[in-house]
N, CA, C and O of each residue as an XYZ file, in Angstrom:
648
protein
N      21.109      3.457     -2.489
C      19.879      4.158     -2.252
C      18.734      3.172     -2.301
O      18.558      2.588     -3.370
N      17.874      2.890     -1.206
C      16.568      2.223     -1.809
C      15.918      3.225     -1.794
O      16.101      4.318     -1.259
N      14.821      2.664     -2.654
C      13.242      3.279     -3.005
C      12.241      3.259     -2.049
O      11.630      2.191     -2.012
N      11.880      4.116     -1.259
C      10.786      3.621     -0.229
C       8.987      3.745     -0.993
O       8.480      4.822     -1.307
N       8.428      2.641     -1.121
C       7.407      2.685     -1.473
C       6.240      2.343     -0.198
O       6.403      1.688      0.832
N       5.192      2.959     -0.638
C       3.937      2.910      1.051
C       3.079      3.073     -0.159
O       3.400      3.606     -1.221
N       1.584      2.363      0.270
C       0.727      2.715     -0.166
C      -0.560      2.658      1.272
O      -0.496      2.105      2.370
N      -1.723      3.553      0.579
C      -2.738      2.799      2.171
C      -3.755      3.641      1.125
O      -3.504      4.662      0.484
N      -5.114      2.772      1.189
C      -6.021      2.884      0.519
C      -7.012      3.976      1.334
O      -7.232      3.837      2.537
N      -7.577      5.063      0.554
C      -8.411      5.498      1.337
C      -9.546      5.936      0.742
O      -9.363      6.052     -0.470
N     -11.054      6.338      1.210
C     -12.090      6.310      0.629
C     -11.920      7.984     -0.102
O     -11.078      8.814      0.241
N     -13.027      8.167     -1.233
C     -12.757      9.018     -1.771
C     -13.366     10.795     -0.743
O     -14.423     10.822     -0.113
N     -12.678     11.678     -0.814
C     -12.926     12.888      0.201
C     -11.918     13.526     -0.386
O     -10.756     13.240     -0.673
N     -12.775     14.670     -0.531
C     -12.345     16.111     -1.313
C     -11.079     16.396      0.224
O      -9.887     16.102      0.312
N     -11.865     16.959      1.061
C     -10.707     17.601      2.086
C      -9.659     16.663      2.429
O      -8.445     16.865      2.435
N     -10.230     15.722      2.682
C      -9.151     14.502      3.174
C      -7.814     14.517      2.392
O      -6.682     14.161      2.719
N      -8.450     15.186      0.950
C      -6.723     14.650      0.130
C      -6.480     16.138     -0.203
O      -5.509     16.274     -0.947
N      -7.234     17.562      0.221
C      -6.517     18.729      0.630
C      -4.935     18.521      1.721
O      -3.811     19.023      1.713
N      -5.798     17.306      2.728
C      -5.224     17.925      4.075
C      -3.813     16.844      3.534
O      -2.681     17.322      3.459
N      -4.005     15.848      3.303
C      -2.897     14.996      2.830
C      -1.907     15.994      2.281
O      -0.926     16.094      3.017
N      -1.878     16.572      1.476
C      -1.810     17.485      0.963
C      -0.470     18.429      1.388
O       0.570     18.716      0.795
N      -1.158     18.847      3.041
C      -0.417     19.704      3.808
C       0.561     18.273      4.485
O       1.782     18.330      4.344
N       0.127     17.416      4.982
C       0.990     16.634      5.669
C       2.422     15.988      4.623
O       3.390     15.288      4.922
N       2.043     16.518      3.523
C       2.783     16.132      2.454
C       3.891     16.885      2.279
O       5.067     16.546      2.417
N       3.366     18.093      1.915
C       4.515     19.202      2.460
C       5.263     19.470      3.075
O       6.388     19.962      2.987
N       4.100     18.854      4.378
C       5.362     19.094      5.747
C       6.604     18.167      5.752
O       7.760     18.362      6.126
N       6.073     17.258      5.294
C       7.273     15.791      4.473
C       8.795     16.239      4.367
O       9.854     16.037      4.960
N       8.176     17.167      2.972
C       9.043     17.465      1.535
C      10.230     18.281      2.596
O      11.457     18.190      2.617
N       9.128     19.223      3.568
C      10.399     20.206      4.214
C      11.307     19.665      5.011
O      12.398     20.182      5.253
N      10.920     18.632      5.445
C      11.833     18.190      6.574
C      12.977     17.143      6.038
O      13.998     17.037      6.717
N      12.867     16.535      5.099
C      13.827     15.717      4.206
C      13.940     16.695      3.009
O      13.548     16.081      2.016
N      14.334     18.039      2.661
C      14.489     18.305      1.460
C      16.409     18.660      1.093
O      16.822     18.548     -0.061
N      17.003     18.917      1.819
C      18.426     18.624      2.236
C      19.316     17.327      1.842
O      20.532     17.144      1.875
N      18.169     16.450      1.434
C      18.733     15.078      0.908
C      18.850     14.766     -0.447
O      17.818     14.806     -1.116
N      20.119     14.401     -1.094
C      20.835     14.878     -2.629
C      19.597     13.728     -3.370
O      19.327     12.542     -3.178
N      19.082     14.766     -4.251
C      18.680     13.986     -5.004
C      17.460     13.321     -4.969
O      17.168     12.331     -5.640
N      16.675     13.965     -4.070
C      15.698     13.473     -3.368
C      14.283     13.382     -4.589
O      14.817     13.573     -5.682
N      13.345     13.254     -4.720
C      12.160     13.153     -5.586
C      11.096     11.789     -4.829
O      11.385     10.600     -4.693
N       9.615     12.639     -4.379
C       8.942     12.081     -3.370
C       7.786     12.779     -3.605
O       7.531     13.941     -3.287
N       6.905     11.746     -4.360
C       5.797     11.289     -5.048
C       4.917     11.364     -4.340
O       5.276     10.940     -3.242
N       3.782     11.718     -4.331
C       2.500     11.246     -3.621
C       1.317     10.981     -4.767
O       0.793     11.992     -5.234
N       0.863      9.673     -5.250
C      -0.151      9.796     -6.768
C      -0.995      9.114     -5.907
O      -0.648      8.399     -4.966
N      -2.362      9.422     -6.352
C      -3.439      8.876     -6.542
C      -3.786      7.589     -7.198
O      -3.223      7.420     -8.280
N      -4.586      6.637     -6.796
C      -4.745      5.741     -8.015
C      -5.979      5.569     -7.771
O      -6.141      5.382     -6.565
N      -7.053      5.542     -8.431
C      -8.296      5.569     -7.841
C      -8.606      4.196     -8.298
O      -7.930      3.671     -9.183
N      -9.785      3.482     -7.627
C     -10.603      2.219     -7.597
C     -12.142      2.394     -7.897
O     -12.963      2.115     -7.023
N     -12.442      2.754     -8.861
C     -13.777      3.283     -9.155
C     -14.514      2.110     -8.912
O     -14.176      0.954     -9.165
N     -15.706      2.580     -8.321
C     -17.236      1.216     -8.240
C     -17.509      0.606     -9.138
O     -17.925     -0.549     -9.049
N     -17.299      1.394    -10.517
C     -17.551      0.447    -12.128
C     -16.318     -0.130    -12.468
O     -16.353     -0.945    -13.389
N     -14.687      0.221    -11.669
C     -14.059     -0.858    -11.798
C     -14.329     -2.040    -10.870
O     -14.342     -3.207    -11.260
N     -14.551     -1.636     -9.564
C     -14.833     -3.057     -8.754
C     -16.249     -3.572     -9.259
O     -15.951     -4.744     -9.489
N     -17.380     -3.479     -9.530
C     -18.233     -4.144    -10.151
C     -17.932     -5.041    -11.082
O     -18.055     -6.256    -10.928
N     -17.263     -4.127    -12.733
C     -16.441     -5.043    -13.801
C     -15.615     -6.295    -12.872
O     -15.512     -7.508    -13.054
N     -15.324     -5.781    -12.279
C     -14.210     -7.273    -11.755
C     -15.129     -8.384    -10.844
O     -14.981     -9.598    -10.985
N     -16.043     -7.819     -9.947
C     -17.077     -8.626     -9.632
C     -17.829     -9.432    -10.355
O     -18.209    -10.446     -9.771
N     -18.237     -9.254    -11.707
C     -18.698     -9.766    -12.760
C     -17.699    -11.201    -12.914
O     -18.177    -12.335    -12.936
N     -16.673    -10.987    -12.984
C     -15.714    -11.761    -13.461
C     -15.591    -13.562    -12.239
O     -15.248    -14.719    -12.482
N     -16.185    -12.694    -10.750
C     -16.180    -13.524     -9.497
C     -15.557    -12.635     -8.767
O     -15.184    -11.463     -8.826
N     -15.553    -14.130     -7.591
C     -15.121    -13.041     -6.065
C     -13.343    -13.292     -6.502
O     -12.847    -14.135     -7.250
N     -12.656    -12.131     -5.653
C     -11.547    -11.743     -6.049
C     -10.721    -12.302     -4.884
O     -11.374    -12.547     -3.870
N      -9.139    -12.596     -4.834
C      -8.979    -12.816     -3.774
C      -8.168    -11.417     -2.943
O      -7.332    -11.530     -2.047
N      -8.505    -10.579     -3.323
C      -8.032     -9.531     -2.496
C      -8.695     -9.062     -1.684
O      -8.257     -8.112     -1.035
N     -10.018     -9.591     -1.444
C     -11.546     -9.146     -0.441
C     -12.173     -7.763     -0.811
O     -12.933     -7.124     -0.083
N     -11.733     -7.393     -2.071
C     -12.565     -6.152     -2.374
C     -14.178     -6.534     -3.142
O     -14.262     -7.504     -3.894
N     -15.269     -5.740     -2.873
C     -16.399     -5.853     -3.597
C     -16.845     -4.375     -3.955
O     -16.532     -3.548     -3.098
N     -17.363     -4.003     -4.806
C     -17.764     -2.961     -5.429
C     -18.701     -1.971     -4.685
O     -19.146     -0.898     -5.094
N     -18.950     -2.779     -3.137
C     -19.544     -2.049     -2.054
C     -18.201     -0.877     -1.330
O     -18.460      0.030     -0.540
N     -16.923     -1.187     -1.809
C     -16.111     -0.803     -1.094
C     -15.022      0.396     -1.859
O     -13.906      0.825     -1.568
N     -16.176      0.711     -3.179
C     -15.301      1.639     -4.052
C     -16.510      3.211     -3.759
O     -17.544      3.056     -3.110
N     -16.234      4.200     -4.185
C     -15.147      4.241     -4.896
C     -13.626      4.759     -3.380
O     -13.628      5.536     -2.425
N     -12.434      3.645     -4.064
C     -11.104      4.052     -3.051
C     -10.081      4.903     -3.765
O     -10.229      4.922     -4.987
N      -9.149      5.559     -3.317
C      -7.927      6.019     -3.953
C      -6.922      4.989     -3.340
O      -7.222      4.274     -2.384
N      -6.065      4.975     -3.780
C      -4.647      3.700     -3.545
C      -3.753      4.959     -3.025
O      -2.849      4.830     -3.850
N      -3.544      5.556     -2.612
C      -2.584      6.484     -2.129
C      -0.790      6.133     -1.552
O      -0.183      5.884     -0.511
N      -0.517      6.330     -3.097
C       1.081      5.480     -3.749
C       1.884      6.592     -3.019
O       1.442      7.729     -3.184
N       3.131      6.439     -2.139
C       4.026      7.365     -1.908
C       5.566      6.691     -2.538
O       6.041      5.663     -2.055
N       5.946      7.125     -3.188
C       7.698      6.659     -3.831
C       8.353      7.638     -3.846
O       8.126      8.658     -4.498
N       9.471      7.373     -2.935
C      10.581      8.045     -2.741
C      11.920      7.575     -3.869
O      11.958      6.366     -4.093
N      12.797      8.277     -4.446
C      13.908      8.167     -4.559
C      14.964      9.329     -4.274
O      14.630     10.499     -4.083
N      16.383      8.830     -4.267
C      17.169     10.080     -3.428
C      18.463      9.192     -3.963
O      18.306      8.039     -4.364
N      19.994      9.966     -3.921
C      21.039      9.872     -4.514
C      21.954      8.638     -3.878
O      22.396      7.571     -4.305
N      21.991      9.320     -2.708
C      23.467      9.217     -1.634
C      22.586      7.873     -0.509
O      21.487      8.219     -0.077
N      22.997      6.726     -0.183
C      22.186      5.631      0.223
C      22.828      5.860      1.790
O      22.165      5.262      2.638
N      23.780      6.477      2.231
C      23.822      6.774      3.355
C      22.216      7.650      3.615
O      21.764      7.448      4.743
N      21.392      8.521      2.762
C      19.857      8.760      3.608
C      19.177      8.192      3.579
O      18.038      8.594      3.816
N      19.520      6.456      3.169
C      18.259      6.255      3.257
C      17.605      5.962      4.512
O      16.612      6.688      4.543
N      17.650      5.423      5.321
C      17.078      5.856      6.832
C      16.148      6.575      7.058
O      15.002      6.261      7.383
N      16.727      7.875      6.851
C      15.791      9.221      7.164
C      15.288      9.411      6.076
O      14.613     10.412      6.315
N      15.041      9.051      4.518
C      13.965      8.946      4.345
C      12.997      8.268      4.397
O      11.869      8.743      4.533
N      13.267      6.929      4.291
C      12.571      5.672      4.958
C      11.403      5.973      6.153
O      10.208      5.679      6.129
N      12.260      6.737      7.313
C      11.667      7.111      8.351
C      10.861      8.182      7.826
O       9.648      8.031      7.968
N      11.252      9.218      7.257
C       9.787     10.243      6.596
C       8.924      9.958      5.851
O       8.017     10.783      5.736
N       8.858      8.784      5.110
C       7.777      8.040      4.394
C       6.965      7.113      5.125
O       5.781      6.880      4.879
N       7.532      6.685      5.877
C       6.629      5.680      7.085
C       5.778      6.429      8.138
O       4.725      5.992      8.603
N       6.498      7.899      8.537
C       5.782      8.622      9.330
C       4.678      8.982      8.578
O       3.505      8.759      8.877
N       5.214      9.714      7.304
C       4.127     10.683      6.504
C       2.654      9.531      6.187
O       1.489      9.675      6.558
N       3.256      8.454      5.407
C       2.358      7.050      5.903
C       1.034      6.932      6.985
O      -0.157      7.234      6.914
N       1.733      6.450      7.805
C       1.505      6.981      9.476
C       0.162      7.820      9.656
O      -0.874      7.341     10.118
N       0.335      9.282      9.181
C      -0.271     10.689      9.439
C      -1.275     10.207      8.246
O      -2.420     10.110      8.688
N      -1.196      9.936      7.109
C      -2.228      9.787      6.235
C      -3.083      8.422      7.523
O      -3.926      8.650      8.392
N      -2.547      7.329      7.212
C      -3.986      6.464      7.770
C      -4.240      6.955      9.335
O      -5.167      6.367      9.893
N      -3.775      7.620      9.853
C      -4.174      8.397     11.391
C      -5.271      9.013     10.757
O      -6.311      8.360     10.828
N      -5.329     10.040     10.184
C      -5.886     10.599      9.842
C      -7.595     10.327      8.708
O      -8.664     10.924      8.582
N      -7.130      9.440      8.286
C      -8.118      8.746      7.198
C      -8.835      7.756      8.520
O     -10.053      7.588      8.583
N      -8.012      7.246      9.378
C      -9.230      6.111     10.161
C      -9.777      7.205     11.178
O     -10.926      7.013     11.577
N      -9.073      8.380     11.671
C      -9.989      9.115     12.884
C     -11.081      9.801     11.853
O     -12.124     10.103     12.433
N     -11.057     10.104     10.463
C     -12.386     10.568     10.025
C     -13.467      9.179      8.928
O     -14.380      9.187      8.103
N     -12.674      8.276      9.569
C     -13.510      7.148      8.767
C     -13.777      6.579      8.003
O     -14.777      5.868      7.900
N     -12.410      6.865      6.812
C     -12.179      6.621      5.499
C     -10.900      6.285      4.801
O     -10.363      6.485      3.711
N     -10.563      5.423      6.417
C      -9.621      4.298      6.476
C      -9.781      3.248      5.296
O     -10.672      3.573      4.511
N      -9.094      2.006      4.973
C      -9.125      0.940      4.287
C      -8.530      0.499      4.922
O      -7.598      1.024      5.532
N      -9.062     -1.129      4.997
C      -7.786     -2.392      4.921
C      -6.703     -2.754      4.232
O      -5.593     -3.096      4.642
N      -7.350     -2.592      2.560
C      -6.276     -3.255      1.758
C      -5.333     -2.419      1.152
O      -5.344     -1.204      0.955
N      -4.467     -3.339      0.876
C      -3.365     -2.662      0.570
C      -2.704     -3.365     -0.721
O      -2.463     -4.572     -0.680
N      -2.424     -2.627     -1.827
C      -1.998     -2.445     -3.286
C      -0.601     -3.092     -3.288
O       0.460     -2.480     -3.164
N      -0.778     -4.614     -3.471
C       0.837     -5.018     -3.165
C       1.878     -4.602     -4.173
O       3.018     -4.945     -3.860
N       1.755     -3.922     -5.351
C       2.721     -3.239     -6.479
C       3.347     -2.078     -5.654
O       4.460     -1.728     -6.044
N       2.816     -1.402     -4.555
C       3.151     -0.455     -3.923
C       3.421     -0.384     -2.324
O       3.435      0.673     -1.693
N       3.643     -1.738     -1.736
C       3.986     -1.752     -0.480
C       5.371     -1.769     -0.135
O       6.233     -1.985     -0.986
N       5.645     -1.543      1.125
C       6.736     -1.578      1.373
C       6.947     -2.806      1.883
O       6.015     -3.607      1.949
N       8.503     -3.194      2.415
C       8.685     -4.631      2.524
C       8.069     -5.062      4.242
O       7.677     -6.157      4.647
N       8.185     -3.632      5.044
C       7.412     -3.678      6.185
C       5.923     -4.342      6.360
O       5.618     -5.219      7.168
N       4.992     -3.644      5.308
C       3.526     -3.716      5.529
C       3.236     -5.025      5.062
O       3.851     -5.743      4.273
N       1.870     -5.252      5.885
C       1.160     -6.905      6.124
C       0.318     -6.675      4.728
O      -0.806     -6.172      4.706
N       0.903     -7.039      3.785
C       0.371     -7.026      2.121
C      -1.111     -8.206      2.409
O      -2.244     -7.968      2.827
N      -0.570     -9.259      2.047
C      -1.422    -10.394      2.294
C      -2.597    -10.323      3.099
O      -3.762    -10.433      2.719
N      -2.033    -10.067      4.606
C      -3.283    -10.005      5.668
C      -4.662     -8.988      5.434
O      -5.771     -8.911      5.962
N      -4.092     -8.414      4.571
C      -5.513     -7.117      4.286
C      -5.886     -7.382      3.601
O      -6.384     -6.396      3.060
N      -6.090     -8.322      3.003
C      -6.934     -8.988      2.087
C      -8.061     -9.483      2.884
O      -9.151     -9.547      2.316
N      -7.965     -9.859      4.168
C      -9.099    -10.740      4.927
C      -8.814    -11.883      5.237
O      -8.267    -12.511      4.331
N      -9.017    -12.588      6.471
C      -8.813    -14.221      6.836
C      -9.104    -15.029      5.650
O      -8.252    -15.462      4.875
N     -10.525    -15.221      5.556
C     -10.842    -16.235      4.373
C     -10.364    -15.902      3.039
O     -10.535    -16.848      2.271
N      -9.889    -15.009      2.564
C      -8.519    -15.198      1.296
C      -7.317    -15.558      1.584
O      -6.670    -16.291      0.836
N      -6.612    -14.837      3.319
C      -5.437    -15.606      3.223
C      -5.437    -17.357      3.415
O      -4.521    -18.178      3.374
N      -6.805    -17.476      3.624
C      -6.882    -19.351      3.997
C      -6.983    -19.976      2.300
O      -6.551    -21.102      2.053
N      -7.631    -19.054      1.149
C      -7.707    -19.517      0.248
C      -6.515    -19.698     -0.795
O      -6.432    -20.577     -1.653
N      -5.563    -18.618     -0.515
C      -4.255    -18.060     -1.037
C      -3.275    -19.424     -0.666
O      -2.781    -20.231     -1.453
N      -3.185    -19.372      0.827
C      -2.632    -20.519      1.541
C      -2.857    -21.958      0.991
O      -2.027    -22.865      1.059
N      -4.066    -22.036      0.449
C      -4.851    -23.719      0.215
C      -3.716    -24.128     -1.582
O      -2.965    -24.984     -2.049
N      -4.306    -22.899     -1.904
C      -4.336    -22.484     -3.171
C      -2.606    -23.025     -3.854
O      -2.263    -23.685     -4.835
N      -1.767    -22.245     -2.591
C      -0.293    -22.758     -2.742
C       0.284    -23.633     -2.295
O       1.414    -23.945     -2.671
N      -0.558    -24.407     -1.118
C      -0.380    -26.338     -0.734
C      -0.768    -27.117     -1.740
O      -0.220    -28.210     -1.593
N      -1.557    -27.097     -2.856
C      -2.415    -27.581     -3.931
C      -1.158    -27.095     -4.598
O      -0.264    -27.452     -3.829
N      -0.559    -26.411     -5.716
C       0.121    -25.725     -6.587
C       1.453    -25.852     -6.163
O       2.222    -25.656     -7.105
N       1.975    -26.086     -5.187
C       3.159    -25.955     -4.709
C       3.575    -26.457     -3.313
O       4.199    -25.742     -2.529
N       3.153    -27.877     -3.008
C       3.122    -28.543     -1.842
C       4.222    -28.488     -1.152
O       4.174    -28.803      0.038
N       5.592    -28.031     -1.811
C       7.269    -28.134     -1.035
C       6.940    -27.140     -0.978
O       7.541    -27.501      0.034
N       6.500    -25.904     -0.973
C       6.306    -24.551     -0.596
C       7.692    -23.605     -1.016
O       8.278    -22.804     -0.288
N       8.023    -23.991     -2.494
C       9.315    -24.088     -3.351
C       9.323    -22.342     -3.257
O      10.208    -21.587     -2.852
N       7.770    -22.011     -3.881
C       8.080    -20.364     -4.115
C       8.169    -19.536     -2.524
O       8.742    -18.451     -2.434
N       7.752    -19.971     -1.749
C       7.140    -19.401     -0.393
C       8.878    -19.353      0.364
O       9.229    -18.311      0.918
N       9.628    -20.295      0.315
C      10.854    -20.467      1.018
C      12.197    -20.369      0.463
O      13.196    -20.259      1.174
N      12.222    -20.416     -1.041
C      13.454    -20.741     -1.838
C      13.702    -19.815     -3.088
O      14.722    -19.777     -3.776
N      12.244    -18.880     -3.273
C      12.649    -17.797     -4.232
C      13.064    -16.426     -2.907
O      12.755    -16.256     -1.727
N      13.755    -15.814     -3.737
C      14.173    -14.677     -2.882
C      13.547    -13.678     -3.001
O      12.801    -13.767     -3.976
N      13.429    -12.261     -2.224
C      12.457    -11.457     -2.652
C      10.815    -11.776     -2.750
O      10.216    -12.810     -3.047
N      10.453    -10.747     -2.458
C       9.032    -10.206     -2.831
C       7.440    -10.721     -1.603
O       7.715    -11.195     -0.500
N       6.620    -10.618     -1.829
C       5.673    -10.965     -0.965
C       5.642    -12.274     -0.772
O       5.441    -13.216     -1.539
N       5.892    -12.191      0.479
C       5.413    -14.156      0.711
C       3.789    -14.484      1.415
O       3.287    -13.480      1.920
N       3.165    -15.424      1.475
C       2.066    -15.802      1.915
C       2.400    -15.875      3.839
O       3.213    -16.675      4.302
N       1.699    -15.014      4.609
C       1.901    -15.213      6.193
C       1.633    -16.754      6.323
O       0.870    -17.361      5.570
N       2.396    -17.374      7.439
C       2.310    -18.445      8.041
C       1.767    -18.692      8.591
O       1.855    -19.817      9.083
C-alpha cells in the first residue's frame, strides 16, 4: 500500500474551503469500496504573525513573506489496506488535488508554494519556492557538498532540480 500525500497552499476563504469540502466528498464516494481506506483532508494554516515571526528571523528560503499569509497548507493523506488500489487511489488524490487548485486559481487564491513534509513524489517541491531560492539552495549545496554526495547517492526524498 503507499500513502498518497498532496498538499497545495491556498489563501484563506470561508466558501472556498465549504466548496473543497463538497469536492471532497465527491472523493470519498468514488474510492470508498477500497479495504481499508482512510482519506484526510487537514488544514494547516500559515498565519501573518507566523510569517512575520519568521521574517524577523530573515529572508527564508522558501520565498514566503508575511505579505503572503494569512495561507492554509491544504494536507490530503490517504491510506488503504490491499496495495493492489493503490493506483486508483493515487489517481483520486491527484484528481481531487487537481479540483482544489482549479478551483482556488479560477477564484484567485491559488499559491505557489508547496509544504515539502506533505508532497507527493510527483509535485515540483523545490521550484515553488521561486528562481532566486532555487539558485540559492543550488549555490548553497555546491559550497556544502561539491560531489553532490546528498543530491545523487542518498536515496529517497526531495532532491534540488537541475
Amino acid at each position: 500500500m503507499e500513502i498518497a500525500n498532496s498538499s497545495s497552499p491556498i489563501r484563506l476563504d470561508k466558501q472556498l474551503i465549504l466548496d473543497l469540502q463538497g469536492l471532497y466528498n465527491k472523493t470519498i464516494e468514488s474510492i470508498k469500496t477500497v479495504s481499508g481506506l482512510t482519506l484526510s483532508m487537514v488544514f494547516q494554516p500559515l498565519t501573518k504573525h507566523m510569517l512575520q515571526q519568521s521574517a524577523l528571523q530573515g529572508p527564508n528560503a522558501l520565498g514566503l513573506s508575511p505579505e503572503d499569509g494569512p495561507l492554509l497548507i491544504t494536507l490530503l493523506n490517504s491510506v488503504h489496506t490491499n496495495a493492489a488500489d493503490d493506483m486508483k487511489v493515487i489517481e483520486a488524490v491527484t484528481c481531487l488535488l487537481s479540483k482544489i487548485e482549479g478551483l482556488a486559481r479560477q477564484r484567485g487564491l491559488a499559491e505557489r508554494y508547496r509544504f515539502l513534509n506533505y508532497t507527493h513524489k510527483t509535485e515540483d517541491v523545490i521550484e515553488s519556492y521561486g528562481a532566486e531560492n532555487v539558485e540559492f539552495l543550488q549555490a548553497v549545496s555546491k559550497r556544502y557538498d561539491p560531489s553532490g554526495f546528498f543530491q545523487s547517492r542518498v536515496p529517497g526524498g526531495i532532491k534540488l532540480p537541475r
